[in-house]
The first five atom37 places (N, CA, C, CB, O) and aatype in JSON, in Angstrom:
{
  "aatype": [20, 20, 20, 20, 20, 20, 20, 20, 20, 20, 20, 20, 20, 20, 20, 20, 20, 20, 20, 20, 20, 20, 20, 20, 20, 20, 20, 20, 20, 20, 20, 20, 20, 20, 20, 20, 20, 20, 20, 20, 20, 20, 20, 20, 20, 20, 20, 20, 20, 20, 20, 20, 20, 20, 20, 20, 20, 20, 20, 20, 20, 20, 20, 20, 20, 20, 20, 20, 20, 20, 20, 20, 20, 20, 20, 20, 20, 20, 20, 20, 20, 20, 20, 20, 20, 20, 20, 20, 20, 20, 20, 20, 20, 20, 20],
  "atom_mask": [
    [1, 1, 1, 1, 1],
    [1, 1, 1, 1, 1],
    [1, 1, 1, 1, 1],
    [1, 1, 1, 1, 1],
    [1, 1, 1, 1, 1],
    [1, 1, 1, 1, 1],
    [1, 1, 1, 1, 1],
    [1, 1, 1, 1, 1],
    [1, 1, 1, 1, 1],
    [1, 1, 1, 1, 1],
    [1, 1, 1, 1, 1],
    [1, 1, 1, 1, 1],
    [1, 1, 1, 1, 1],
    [1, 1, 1, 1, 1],
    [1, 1, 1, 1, 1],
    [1, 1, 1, 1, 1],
    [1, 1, 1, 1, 1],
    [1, 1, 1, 1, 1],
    [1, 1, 1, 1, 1],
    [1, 1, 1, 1, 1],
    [1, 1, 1, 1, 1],
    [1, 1, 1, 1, 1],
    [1, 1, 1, 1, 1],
    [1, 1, 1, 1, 1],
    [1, 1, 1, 1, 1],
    [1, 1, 1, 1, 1],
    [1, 1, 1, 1, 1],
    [1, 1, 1, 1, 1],
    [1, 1, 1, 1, 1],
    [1, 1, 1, 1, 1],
    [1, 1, 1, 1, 1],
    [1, 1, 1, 1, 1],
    [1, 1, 1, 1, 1],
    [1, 1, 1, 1, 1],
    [1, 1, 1, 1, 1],
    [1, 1, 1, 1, 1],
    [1, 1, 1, 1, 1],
    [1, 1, 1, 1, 1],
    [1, 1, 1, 1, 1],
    [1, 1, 1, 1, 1],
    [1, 1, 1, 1, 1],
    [1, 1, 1, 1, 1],
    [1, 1, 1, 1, 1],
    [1, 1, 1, 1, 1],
    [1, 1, 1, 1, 1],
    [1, 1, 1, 1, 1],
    [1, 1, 1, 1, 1],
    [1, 1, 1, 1, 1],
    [1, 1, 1, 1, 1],
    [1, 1, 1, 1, 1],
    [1, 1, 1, 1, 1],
    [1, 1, 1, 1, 1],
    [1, 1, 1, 1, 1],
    [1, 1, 1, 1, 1],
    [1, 1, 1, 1, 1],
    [1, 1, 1, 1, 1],
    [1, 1, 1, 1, 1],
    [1, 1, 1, 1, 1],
    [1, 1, 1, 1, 1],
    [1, 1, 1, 1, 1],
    [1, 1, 1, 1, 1],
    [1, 1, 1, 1, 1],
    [1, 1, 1, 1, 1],
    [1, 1, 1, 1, 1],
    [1, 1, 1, 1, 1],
    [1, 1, 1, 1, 1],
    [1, 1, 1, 1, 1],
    [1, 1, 1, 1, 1],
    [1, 1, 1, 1, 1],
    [1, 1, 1, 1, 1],
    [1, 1, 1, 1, 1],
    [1, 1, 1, 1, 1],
    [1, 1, 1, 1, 1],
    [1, 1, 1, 1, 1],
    [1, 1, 1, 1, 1],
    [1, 1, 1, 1, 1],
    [1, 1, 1, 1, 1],
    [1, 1, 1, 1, 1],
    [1, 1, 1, 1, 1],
    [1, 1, 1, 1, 1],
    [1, 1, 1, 1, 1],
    [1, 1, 1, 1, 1],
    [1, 1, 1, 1, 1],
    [1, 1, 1, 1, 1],
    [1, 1, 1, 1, 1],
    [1, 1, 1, 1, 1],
    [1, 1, 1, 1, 1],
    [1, 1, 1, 1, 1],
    [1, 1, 1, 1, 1],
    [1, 1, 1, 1, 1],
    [1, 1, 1, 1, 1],
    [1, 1, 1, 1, 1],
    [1, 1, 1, 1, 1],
    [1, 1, 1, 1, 1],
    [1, 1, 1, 1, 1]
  ],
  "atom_positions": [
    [[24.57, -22.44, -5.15], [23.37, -23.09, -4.68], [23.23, -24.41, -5.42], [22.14, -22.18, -4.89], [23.61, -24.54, -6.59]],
    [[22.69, -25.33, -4.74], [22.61, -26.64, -5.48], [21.14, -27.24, -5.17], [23.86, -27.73, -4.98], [20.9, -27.4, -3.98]],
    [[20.31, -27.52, -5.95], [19.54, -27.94, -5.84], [18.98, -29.2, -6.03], [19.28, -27.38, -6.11], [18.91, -29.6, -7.19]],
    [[18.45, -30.13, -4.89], [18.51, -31.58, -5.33], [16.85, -31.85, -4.52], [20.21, -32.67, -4.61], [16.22, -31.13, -3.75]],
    [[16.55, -33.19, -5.1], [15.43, -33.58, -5.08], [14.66, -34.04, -3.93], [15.48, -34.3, -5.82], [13.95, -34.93, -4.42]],
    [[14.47, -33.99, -3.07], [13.91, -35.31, -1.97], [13.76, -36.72, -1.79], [12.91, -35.26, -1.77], [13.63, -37.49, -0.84]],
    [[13.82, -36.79, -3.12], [13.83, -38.23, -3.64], [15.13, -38.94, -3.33], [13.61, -38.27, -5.18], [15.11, -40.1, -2.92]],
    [[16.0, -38.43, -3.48], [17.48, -39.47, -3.83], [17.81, -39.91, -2.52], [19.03, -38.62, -4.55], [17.59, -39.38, -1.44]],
    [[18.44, -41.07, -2.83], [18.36, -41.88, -1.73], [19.53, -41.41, -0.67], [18.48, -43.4, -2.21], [20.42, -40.63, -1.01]],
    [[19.47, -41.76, 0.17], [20.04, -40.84, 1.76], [20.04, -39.79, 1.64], [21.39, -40.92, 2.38], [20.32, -39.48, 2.8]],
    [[19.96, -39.06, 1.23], [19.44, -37.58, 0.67], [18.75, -36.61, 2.27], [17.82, -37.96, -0.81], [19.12, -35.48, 2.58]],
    [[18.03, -37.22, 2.81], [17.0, -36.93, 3.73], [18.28, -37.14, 5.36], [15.36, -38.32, 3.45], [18.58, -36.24, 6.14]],
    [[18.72, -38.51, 5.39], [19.63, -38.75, 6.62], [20.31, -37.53, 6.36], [20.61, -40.18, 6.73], [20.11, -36.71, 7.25]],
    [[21.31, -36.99, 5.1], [22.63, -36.63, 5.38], [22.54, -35.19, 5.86], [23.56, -36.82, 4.15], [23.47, -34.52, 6.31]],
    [[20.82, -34.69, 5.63], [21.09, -33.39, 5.81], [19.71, -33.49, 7.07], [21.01, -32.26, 4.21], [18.94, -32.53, 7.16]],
    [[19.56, -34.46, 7.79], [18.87, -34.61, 9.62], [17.91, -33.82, 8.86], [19.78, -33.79, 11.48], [18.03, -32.6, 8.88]],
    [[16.62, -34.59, 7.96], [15.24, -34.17, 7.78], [14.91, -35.48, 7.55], [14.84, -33.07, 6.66], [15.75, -36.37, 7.37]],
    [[13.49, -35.68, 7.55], [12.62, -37.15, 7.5], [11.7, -36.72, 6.6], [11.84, -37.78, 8.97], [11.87, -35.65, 6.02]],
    [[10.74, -37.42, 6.38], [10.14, -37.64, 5.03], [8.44, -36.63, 5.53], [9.98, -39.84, 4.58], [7.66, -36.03, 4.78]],
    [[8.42, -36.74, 6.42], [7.03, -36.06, 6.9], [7.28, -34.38, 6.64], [6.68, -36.44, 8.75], [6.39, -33.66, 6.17]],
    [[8.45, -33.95, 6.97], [9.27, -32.68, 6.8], [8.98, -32.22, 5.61], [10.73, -32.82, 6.9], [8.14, -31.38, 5.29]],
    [[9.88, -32.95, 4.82], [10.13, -32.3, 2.99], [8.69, -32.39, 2.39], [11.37, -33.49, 1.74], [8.42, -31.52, 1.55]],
    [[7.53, -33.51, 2.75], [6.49, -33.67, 2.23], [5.63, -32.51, 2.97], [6.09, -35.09, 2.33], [4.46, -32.48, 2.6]],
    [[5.94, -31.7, 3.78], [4.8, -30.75, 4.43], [5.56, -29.14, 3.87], [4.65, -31.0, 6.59], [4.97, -28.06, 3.79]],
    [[6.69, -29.35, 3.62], [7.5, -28.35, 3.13], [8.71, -27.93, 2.89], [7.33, -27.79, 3.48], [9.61, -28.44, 3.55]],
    [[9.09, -26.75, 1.74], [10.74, -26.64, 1.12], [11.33, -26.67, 2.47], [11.27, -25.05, 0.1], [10.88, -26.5, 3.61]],
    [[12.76, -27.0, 1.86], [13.82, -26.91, 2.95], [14.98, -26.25, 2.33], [14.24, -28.33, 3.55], [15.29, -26.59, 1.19]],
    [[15.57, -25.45, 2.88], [16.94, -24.79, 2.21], [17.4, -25.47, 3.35], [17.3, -22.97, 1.94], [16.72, -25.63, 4.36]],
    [[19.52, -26.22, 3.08], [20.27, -25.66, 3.93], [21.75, -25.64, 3.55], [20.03, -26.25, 5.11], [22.49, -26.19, 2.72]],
    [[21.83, -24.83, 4.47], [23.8, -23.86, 3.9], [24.76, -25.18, 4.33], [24.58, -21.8, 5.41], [24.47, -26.2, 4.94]],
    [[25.88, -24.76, 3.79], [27.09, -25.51, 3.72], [27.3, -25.76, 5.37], [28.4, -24.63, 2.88], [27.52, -26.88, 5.81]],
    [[27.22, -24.96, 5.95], [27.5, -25.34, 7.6], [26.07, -25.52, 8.18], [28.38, -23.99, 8.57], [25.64, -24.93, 9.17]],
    [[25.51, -26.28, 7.55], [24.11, -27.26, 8.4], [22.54, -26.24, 8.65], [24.81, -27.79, 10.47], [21.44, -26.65, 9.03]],
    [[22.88, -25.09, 8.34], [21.98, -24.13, 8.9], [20.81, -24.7, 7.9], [22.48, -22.37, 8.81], [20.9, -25.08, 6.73]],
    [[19.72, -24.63, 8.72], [18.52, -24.99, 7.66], [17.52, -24.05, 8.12], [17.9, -26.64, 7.67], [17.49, -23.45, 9.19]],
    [[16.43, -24.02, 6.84], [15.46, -22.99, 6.93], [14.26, -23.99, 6.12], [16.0, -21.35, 6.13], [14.55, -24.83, 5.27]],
    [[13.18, -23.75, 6.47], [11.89, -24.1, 6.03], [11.17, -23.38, 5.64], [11.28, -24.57, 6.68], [11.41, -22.22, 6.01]],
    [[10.02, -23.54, 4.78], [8.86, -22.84, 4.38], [9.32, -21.75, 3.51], [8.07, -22.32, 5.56], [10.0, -21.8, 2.49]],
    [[8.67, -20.52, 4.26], [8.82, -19.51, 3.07], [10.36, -18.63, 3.3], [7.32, -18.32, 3.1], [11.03, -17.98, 2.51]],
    [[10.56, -18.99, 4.94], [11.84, -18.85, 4.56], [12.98, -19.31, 3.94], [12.12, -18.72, 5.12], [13.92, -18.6, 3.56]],
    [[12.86, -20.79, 3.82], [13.62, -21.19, 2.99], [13.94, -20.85, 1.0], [13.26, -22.33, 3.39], [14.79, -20.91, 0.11]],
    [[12.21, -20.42, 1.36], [12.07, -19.91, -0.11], [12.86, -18.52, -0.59], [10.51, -19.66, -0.33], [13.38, -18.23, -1.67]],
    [[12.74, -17.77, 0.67], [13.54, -16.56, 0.86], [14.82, -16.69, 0.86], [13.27, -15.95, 1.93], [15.41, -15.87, 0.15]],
    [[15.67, -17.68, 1.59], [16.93, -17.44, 1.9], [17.24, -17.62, 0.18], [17.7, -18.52, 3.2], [17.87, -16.71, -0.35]],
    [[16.73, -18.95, -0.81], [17.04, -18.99, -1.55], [16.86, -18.01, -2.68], [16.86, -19.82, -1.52], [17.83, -17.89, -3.43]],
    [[15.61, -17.17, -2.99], [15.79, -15.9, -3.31], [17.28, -14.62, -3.23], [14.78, -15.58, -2.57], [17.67, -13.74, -3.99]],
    [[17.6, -14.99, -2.26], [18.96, -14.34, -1.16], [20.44, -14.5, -2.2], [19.23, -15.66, 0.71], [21.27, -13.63, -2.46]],
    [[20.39, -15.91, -2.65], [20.84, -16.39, -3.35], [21.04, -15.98, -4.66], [20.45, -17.15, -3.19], [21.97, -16.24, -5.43]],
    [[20.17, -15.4, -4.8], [19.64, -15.16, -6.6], [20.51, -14.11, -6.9], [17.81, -14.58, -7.01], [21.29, -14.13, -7.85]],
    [[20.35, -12.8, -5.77], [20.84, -11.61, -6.02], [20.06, -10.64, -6.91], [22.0, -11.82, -6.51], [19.07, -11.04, -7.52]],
    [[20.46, -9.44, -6.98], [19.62, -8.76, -7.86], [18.34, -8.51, -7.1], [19.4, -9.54, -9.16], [18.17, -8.55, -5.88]],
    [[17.45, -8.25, -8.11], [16.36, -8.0, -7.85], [15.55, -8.73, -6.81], [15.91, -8.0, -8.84], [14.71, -8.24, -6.04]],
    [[16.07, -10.36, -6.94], [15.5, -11.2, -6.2], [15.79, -11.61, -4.45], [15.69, -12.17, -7.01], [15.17, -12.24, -3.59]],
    [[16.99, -10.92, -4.52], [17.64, -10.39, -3.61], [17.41, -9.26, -2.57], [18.4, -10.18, -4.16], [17.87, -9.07, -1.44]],
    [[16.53, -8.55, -3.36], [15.95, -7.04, -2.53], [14.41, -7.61, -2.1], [15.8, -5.28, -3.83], [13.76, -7.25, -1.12]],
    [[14.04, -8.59, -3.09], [12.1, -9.14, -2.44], [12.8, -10.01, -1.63], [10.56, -10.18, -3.72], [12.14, -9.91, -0.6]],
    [[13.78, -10.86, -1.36], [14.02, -11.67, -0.08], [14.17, -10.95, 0.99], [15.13, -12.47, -0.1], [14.0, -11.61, 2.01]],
    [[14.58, -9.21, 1.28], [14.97, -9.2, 2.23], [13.82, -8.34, 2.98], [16.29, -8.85, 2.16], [13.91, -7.95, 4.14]],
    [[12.51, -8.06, 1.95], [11.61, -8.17, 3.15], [10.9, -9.01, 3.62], [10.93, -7.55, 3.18], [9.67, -9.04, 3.6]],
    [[11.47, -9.58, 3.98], [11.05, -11.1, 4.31], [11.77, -10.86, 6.17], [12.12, -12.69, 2.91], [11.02, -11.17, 7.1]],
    [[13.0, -10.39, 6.44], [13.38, -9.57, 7.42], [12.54, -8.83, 8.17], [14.11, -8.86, 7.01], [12.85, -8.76, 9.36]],
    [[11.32, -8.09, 7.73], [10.93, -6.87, 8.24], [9.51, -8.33, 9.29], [10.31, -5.2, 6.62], [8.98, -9.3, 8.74]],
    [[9.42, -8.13, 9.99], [8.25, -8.96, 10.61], [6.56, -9.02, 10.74], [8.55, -8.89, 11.68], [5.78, -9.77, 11.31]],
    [[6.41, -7.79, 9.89], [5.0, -8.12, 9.54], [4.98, -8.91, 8.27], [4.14, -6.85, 9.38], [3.9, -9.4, 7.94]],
    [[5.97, -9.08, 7.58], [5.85, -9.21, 5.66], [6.35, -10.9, 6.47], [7.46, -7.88, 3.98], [5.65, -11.85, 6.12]],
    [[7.17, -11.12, 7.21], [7.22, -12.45, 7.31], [6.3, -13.22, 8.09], [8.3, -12.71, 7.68], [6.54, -14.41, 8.3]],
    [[5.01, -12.55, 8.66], [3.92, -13.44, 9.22], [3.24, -13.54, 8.15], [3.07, -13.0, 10.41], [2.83, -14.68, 7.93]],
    [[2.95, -12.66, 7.3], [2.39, -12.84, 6.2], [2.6, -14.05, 5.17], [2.63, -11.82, 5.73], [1.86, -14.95, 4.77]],
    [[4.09, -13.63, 4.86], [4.35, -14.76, 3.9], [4.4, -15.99, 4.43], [5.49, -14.63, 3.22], [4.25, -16.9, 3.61]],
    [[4.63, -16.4, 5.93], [4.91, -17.76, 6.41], [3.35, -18.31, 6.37], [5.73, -17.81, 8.03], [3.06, -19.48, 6.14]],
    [[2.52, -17.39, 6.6], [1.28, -18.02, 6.95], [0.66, -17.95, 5.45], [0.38, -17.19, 8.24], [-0.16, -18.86, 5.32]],
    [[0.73, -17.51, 4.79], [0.43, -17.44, 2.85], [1.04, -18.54, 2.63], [1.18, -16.07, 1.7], [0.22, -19.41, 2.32]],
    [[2.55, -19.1, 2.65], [3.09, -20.33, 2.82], [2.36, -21.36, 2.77], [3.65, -20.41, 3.79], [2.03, -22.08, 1.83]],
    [[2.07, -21.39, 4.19], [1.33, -22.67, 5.12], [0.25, -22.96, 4.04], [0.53, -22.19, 6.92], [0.14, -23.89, 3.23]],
    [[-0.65, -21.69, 4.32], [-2.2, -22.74, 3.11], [-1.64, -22.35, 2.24], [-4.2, -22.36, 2.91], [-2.05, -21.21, 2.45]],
    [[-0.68, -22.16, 0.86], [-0.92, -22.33, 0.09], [-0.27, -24.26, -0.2], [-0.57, -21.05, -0.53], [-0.5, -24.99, -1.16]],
    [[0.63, -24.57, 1.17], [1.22, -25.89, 1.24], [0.41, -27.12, 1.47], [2.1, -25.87, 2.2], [0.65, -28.3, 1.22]],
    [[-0.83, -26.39, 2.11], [-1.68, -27.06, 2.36], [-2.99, -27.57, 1.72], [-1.78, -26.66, 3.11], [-3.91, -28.28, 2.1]],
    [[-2.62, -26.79, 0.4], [-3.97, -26.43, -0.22], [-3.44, -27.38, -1.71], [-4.36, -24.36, -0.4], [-4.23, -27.85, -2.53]],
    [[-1.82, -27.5, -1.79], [-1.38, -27.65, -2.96], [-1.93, -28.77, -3.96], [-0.17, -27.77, -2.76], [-1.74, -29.03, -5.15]],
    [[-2.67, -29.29, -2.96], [-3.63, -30.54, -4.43], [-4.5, -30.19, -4.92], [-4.35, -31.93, -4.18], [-5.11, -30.59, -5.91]],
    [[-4.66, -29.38, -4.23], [-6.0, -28.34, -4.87], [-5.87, -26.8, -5.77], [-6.86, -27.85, -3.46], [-6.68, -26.18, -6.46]],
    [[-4.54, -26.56, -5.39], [-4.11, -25.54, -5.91], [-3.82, -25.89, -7.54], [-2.94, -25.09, -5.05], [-4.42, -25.43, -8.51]],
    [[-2.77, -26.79, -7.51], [-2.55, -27.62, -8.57], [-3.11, -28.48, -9.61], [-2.09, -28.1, -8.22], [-2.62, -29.04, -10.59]],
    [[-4.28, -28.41, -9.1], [-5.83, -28.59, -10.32], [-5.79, -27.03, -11.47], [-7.96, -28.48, -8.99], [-5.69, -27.0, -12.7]],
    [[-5.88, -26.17, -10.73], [-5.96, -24.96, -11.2], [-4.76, -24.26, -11.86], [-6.39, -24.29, -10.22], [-4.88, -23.42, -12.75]],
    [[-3.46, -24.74, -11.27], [-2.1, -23.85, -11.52], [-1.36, -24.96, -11.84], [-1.41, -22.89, -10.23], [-0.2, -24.57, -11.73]],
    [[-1.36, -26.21, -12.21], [-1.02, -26.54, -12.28], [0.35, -26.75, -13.35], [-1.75, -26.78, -11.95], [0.82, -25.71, -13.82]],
    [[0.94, -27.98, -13.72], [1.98, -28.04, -15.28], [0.73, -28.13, -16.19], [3.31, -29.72, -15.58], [-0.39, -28.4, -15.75]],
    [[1.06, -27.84, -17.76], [0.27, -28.18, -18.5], [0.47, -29.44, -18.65], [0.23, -27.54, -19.45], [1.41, -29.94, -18.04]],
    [[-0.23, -30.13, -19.37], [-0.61, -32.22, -19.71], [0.61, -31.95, -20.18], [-2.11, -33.2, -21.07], [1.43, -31.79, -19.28]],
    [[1.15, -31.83, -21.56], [2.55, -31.74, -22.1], [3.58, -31.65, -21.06], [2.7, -30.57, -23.0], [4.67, -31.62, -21.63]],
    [[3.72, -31.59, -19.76], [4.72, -31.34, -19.05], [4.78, -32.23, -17.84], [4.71, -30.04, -18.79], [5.75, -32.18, -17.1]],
    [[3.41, -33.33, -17.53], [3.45, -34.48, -16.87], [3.75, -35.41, -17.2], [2.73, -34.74, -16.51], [3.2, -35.66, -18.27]],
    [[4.6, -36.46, -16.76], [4.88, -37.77, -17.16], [3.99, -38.66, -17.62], [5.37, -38.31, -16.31], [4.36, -39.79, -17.94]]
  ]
}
């Protein structure tokens, strides 16, 4: 798994996402182009982990646990400036 920023430059062209995308939400995608968003993307990458983290990704499969989490997702994506008052990094950990 490789994980890279949104930021870097062509970054966004090489893997066919735009800036409205990554700013509304995660994106996973696999070596052969497959991409996933939201909480699934959060999942597939869980998937990744293996182990333990591996067995909470895969109810993510079952389809009540994934309306749940996609829509838990959404507002918590939506909420995140506000969330992030509260949960945020500590001061020591902002630029």
């Amino acid at each position: 798994m490789l994980v890279l920023p949104n930021q870097m430059p062509n970054l966004l062209d090489q893997y066919g996402l735009v800036r409205e995308q990554v700013d509304r939400e995660v994106w996973a995608v696999a070596p052969d182009g497959t991409r996933w968003s939201g909480a699934a993307a959060i999942n597939r990458t869980l998937l990744e982990l293996e182990g333990i983290w591996a067995r909470l990704a895969a109810i993510y499969r079952l389809a009540p646990f994934r309306w749940i989490e996609d829509r838990a997702y959404r507002w918590i994506a939506a909420h995140r400036s506000w969330l992030s008052r509260w949960f945020g990094a500590p001061p020591e950990w902002k630029e």
